[in-house]
N, CA, C and O atoms as a MOPAC input file, in Angstrom:
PM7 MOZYME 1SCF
protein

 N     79.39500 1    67.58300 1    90.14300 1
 C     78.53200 1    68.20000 1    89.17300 1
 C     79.07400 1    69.57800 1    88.83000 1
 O     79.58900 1    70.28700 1    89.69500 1
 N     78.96000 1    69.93200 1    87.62600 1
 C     79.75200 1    71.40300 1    87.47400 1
 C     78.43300 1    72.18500 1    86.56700 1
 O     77.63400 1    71.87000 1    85.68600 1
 N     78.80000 1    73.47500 1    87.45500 1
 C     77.34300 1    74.18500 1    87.01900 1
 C     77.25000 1    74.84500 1    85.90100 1
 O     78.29800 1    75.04100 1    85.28600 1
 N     76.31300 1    75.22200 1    85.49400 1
 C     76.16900 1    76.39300 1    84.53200 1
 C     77.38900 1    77.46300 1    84.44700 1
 O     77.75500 1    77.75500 1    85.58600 1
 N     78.07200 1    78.08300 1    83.51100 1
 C     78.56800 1    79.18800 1    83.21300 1
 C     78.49500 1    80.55800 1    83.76100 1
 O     77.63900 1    81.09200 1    83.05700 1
 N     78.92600 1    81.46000 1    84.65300 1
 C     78.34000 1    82.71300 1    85.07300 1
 C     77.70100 1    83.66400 1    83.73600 1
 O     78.52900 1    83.68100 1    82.82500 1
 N     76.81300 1    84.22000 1    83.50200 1
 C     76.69000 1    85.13800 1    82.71100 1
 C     77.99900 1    85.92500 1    82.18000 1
 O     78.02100 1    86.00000 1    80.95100 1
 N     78.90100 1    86.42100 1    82.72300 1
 C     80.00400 1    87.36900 1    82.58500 1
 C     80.96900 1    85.83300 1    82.28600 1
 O     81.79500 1    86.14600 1    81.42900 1
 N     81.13500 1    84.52100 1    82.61800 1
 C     81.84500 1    83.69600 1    81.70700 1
 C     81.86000 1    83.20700 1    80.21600 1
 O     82.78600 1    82.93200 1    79.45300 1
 N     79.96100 1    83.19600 1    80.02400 1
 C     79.25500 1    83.03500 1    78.76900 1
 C     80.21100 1    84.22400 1    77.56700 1
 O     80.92400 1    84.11400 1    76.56900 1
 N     79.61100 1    85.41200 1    78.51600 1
 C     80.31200 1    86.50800 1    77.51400 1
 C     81.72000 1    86.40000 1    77.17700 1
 O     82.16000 1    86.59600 1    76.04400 1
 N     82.48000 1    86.05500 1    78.28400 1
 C     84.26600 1    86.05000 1    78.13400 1
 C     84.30400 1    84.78300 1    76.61600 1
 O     85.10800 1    84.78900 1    75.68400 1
 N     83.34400 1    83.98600 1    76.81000 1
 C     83.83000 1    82.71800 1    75.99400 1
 C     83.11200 1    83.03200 1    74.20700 1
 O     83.20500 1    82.42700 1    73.13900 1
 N     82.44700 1    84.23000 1    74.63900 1
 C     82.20900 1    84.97100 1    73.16300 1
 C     83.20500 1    86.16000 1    72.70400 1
 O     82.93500 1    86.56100 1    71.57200 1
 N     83.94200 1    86.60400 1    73.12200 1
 C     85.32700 1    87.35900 1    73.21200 1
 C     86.30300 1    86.29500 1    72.05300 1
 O     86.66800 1    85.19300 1    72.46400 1
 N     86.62200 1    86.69500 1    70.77400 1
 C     87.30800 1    86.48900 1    70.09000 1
 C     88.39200 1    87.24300 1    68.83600 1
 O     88.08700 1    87.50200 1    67.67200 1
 N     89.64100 1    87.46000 1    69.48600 1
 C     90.33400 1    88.48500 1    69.00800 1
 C     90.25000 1    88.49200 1    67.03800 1
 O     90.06300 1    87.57400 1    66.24100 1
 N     90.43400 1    89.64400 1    66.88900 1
 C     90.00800 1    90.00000 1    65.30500 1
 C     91.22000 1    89.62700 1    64.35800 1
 O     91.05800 1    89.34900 1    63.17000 1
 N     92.47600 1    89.64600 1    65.00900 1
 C     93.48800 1    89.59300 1    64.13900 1
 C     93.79800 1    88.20000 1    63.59400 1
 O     94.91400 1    88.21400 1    63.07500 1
 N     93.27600 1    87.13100 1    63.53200 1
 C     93.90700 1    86.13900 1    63.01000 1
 C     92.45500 1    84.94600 1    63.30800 1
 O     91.70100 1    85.02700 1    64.27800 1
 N     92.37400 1    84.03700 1    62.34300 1
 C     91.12500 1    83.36800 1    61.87400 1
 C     91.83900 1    81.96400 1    61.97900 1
 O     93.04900 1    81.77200 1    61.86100 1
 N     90.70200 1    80.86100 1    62.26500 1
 C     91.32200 1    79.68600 1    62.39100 1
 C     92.15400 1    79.09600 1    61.08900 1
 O     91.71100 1    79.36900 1    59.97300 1
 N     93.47100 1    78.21200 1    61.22000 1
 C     94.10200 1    78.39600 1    59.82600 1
 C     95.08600 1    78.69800 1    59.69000 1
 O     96.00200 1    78.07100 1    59.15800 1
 N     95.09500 1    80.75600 1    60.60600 1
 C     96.03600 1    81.67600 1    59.95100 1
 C     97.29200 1    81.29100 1    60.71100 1
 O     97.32100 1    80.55200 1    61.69500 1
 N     98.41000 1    81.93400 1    60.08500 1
 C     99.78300 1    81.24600 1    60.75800 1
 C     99.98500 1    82.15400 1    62.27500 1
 O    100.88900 1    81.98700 1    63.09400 1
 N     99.18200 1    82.85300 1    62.32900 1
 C     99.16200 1    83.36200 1    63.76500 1
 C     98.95900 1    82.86800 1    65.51100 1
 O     99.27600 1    83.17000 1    66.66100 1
 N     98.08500 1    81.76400 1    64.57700 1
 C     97.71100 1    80.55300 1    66.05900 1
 C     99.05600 1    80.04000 1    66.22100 1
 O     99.87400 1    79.76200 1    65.34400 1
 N     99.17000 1    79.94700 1    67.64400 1
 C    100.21500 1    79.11300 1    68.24600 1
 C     99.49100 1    78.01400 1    69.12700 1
 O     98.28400 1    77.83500 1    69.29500 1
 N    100.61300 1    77.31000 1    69.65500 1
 C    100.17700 1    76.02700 1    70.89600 1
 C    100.66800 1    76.68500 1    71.51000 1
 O    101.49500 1    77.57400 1    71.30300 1
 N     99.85800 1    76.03700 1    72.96700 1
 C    100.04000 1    76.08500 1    74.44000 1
 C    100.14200 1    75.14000 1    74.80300 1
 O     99.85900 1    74.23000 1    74.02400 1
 N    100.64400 1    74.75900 1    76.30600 1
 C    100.18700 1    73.07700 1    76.26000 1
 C     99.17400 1    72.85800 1    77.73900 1
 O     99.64800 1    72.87700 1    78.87500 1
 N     98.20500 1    72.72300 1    77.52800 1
 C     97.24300 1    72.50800 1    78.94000 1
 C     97.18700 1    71.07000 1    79.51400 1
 O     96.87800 1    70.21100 1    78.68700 1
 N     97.37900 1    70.73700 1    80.51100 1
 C     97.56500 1    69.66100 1    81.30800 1
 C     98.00500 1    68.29100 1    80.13300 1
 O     97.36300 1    67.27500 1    79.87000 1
 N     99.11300 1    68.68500 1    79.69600 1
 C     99.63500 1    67.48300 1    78.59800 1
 C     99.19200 1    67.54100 1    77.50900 1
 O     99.63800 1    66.74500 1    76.68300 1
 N     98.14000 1    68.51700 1    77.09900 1
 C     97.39700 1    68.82000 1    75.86500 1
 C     97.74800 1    69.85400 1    75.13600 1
 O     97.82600 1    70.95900 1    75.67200 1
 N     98.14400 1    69.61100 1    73.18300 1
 C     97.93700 1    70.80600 1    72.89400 1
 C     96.61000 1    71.66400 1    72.58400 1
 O     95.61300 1    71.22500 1    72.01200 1
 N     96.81500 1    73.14900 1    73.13600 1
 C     95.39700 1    74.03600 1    72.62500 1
 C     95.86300 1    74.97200 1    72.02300 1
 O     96.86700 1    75.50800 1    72.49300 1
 N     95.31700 1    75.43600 1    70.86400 1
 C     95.45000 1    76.49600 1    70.38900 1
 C     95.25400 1    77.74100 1    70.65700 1
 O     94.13600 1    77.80400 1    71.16800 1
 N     95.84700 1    79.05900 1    70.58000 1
 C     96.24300 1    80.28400 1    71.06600 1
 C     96.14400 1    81.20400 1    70.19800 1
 O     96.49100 1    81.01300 1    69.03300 1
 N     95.59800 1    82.48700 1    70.67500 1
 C     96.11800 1    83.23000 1    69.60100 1
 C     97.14900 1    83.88300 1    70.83900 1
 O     97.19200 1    83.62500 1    72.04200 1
 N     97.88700 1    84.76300 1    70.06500 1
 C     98.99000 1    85.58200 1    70.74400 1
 C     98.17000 1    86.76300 1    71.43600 1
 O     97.19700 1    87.14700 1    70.78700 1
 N     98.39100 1    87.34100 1    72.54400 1
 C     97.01600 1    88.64100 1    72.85800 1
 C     96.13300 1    88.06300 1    73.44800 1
 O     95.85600 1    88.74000 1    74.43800 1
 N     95.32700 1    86.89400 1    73.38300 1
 C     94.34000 1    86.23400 1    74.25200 1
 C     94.85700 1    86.11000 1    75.67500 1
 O     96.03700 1    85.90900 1    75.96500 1
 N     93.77200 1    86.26300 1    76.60300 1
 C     94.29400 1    85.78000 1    78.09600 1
 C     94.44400 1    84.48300 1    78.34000 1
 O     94.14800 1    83.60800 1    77.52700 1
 N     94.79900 1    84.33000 1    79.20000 1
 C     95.50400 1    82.31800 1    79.26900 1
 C     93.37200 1    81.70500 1    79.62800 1
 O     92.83000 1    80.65500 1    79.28500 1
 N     92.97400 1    82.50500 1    80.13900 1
 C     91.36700 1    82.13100 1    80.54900 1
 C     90.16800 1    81.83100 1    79.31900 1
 O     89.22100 1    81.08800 1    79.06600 1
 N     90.99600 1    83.04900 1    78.73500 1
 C     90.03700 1    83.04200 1    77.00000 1
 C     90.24000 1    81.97400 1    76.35600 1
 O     89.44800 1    81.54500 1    75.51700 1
 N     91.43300 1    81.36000 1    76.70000 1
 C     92.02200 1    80.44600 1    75.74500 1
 C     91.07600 1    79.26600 1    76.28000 1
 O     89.97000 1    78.99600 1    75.81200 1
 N     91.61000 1    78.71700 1    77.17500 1
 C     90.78400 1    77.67500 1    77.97500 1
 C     89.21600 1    77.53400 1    77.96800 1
 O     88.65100 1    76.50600 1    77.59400 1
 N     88.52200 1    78.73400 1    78.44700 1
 C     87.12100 1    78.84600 1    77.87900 1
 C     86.74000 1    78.53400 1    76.57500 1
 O     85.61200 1    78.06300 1    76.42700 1
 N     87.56600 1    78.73000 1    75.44000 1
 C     87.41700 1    78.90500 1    74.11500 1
 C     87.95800 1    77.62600 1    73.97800 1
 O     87.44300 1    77.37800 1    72.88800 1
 N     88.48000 1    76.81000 1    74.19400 1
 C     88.92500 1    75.40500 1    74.33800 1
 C     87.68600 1    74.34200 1    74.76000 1
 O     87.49500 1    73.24200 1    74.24100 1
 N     86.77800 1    75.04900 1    75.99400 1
 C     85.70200 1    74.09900 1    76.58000 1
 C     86.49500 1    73.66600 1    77.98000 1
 O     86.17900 1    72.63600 1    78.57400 1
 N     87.56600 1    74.55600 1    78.45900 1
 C     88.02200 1    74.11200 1    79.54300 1
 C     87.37900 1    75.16800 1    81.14800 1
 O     87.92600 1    76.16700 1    81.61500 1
 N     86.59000 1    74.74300 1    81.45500 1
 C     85.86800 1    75.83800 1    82.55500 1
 C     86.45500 1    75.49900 1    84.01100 1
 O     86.43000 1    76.23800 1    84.99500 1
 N     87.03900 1    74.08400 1    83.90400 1
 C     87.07900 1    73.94200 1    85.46000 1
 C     88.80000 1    74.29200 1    85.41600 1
 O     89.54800 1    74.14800 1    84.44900 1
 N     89.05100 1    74.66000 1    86.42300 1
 C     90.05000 1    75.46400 1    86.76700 1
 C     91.21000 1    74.71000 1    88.25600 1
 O     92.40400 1    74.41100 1    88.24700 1
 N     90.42500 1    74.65500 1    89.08000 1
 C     90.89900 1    73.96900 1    90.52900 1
 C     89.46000 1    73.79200 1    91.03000 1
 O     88.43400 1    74.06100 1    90.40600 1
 N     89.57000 1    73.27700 1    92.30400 1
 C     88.96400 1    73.13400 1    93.65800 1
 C     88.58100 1    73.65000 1    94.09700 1
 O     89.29100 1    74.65500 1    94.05400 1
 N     87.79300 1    73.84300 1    94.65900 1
 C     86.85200 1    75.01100 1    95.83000 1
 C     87.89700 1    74.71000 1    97.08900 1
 O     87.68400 1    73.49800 1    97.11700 1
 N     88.67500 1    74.87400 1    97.93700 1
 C     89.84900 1    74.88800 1    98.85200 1
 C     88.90100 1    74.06800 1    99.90100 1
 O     89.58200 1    73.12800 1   100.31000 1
 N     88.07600 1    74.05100 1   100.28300 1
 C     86.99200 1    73.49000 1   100.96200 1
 C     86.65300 1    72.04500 1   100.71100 1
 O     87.02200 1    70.90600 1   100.99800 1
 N     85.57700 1    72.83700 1    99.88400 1
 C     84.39800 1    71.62600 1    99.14500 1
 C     84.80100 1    70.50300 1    98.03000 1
 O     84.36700 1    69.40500 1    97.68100 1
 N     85.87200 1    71.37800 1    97.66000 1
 C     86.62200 1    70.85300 1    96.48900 1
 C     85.64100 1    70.76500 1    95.16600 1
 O     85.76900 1    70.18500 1    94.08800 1
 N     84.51800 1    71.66700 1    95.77500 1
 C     83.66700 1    71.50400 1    93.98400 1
 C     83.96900 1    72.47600 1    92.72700 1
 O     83.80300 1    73.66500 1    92.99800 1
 N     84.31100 1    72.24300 1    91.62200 1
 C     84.81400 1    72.67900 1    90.58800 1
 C     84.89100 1    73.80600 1    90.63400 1
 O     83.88800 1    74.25000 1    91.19300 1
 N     85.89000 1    74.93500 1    90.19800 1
 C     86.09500 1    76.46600 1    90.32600 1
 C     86.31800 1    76.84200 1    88.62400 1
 O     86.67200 1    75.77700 1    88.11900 1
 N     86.28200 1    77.48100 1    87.98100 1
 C     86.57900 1    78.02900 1    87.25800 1
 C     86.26000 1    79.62900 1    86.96100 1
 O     85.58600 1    80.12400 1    87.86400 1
 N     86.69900 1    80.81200 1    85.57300 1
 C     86.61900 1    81.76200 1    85.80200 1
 C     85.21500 1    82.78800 1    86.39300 1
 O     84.12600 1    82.24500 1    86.20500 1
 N     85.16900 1    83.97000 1    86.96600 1
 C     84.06100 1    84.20900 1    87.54800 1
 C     84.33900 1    85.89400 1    87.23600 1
 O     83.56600 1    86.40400 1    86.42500 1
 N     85.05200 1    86.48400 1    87.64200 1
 C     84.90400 1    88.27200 1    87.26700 1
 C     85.75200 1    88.48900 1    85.86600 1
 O     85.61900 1    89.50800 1    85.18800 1
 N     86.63200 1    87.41800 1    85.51800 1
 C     87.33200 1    88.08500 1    84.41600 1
 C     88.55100 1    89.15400 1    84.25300 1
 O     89.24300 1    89.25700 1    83.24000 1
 N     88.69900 1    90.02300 1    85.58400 1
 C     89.66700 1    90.97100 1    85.47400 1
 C     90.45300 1    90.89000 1    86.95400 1
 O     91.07700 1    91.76200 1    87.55800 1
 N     90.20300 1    89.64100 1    87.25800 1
 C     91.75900 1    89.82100 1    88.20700 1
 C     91.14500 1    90.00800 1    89.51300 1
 O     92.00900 1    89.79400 1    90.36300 1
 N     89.89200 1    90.35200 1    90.11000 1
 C     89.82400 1    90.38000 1    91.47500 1
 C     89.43700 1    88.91400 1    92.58100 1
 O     89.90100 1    88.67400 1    93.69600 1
 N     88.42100 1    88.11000 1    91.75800 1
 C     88.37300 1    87.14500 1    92.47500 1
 C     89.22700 1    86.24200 1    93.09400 1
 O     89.09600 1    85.60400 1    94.13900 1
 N     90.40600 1    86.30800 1    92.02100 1
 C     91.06700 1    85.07500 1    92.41700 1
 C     90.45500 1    83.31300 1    91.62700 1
 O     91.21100 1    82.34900 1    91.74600 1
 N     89.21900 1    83.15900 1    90.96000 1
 C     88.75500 1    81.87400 1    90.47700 1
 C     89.01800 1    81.21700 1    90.12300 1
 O     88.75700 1    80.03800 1    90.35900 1
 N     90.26300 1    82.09700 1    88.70300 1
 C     90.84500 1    81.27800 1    87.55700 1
 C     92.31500 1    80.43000 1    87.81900 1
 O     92.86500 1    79.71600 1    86.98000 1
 N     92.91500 1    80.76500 1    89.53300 1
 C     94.26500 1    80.46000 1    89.58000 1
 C     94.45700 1    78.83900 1    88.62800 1
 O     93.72500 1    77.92100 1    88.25800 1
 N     95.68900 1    79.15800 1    88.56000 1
 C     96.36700 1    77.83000 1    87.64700 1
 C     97.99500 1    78.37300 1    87.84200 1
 O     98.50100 1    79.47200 1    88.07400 1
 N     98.55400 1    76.90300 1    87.60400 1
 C    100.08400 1    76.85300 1    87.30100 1
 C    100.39400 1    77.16600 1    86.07000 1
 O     99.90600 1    76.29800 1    85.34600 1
 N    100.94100 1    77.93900 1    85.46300 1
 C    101.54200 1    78.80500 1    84.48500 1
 C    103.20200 1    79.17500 1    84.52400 1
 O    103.84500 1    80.06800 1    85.07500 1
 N    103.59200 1    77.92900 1    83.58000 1
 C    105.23700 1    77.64500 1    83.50000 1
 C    105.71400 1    77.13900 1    84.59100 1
 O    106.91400 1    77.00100 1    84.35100 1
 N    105.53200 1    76.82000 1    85.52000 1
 C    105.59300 1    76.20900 1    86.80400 1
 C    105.37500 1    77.38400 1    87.55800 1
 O    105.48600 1    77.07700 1    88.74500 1
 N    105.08700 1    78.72600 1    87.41300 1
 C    104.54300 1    79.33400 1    88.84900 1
 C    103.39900 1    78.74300 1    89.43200 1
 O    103.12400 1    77.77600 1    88.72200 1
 N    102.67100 1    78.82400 1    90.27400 1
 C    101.35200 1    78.34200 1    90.72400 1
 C    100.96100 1    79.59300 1    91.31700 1
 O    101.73000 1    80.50500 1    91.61900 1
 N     99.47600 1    79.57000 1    91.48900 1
 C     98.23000 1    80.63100 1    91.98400 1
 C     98.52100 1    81.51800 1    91.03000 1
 O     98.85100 1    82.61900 1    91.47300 1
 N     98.50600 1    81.38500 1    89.62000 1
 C     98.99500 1    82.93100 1    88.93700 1
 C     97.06800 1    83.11100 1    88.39400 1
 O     96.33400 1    82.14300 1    88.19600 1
 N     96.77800 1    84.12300 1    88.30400 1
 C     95.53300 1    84.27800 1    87.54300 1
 C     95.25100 1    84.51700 1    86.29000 1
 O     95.35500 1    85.65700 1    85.83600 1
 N     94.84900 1    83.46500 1    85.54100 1
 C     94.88700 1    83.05700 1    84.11600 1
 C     94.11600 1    84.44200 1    83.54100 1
 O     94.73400 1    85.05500 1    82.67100 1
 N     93.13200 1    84.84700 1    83.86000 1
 C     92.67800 1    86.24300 1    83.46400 1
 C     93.66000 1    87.28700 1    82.98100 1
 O     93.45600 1    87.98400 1    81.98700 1
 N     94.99300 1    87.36900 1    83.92600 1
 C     95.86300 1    88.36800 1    83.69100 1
 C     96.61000 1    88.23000 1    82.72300 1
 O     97.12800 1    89.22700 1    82.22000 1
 N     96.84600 1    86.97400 1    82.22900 1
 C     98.38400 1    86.61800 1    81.44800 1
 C     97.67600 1    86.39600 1    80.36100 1
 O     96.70100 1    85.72600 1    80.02000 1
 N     98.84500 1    87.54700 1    79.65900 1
 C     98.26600 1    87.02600 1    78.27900 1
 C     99.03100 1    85.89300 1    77.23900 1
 O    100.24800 1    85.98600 1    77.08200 1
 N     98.23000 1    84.78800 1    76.51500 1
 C     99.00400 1    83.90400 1    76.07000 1
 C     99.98700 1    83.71700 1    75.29300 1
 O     99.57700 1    83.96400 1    74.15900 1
 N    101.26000 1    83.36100 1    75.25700 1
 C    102.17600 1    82.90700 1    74.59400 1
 C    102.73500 1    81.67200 1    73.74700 1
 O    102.06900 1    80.70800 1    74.12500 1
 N    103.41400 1    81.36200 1    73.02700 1
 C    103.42600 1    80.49400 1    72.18400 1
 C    104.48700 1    79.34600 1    73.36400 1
 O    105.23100 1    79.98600 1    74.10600 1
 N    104.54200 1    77.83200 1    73.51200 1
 C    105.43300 1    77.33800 1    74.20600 1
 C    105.05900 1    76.98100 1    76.10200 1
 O    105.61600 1    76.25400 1    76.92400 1
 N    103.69000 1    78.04200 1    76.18600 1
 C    103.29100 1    78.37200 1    77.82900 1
 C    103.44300 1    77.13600 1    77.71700 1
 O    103.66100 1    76.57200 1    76.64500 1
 N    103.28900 1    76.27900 1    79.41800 1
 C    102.55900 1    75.01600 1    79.77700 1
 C    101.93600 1    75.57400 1    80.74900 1
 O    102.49800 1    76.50800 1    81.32200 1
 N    100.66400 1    75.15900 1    81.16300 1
 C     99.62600 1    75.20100 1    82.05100 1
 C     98.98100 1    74.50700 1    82.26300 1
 O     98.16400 1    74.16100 1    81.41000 1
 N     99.01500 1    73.86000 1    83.68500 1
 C     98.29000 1    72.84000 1    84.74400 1
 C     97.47200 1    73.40600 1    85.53800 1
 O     97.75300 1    74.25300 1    86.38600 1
 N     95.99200 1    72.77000 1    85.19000 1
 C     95.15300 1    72.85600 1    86.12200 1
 C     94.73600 1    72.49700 1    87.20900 1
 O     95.55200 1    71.57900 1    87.29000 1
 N     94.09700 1    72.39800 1    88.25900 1
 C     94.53600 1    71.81500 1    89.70900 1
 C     92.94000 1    70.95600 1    89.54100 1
 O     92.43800 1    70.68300 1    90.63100 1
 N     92.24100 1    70.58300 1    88.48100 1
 C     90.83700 1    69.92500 1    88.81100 1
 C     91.10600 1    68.26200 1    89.40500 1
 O     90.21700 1    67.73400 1    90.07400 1
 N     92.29500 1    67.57100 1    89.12200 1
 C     92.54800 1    66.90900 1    89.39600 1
 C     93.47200 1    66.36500 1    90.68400 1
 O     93.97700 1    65.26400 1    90.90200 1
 N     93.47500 1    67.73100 1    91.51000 1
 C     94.33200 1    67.47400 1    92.43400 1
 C     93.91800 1    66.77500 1    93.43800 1
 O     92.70800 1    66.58200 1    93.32700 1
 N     94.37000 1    66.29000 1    94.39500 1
 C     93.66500 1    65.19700 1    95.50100 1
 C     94.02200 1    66.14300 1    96.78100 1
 O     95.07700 1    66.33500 1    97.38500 1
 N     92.55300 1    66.71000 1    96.96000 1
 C     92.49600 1    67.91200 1    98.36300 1
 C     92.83900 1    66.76500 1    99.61300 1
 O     92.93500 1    67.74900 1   100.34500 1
 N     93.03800 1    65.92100 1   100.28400 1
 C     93.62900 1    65.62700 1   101.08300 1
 C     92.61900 1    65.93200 1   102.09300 1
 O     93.03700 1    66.18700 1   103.22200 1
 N     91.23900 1    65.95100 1   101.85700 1
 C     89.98300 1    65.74600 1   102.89000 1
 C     89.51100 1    64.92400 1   102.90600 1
 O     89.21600 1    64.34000 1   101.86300 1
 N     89.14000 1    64.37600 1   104.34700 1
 C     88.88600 1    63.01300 1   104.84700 1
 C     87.50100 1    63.29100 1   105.25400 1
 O     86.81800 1    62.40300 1   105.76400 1

C-alpha cells in the first residue's frame, strides 16, 4: 500500500520552473526505468519524477514498504536512485539533464524471507 504524499512532497510536486512551458523546445527526455519522461533542464531529478506521478523511489531496507521523496534538500537520504549507473545518489540533489537514465529500486527483490 503506498501512502499519502508528505505535505513538503505535495508542495515539491507544485514547484514548476518558469522558463519553458509544455511544447517549448526546452523540454528534454530522461529515461526512467526504460521510460521516456520529460525534463526541463534546472529541475531536480525528484521534481521530475514527482511531476511525472513517480513517488515510489526504493524500499524501506527493512520492511521493504515503498520510500519515496521526504525533506527535499538532501538530508534524509529517501529519494536514493541509480543515476547513470551510479547508485544511492540523491535525486533531490541532481539537477536534470538531457540523455540521464535513472532506475528506481521499487522493484527490486529485498532478499527477505
Amino acid at each position: 500500500m503506498i501512502h499519502a504524499p508528505t505535505p513538503l512532497s505535495r508542495f515539491l510536486h507544485t514547484l514548476r520552473p518558469t522558463q519553458a512551458r509544455p511544447g517549448s523546445s526546452a523540454w528534454c527526455l530522461i529515461e526512467v526505468d526504460g521510460s521516456p519522461v520529460r525534463a526541463l533542464p534546472g529541475q531536480s531529478v525528484a521534481a521530475v519524477l514527482i511531476a511525472a506521478g513517480i513517488w515510489q523511489f526504493h524500499p524501506h531496507p527493512i520492511t521493504g514498504r515503498p520510500r519515496g521523496p521526504f525533506c527535499g534538500m538532501g538530508a534524509c537520504f529517501e529519494c536514493e536512485l541509480e543515476i547513470d549507473g551510479a547508485s544511492d545518489i540523491r535525486a533531490c540533489l541532481v539537477v536534470a539533464q538531457p540523455g540521464m537514465v535513472i532506475k528506481t529500486d521499487h522493484t527490486m527483490d529485498m532478499g527477505l524471507e
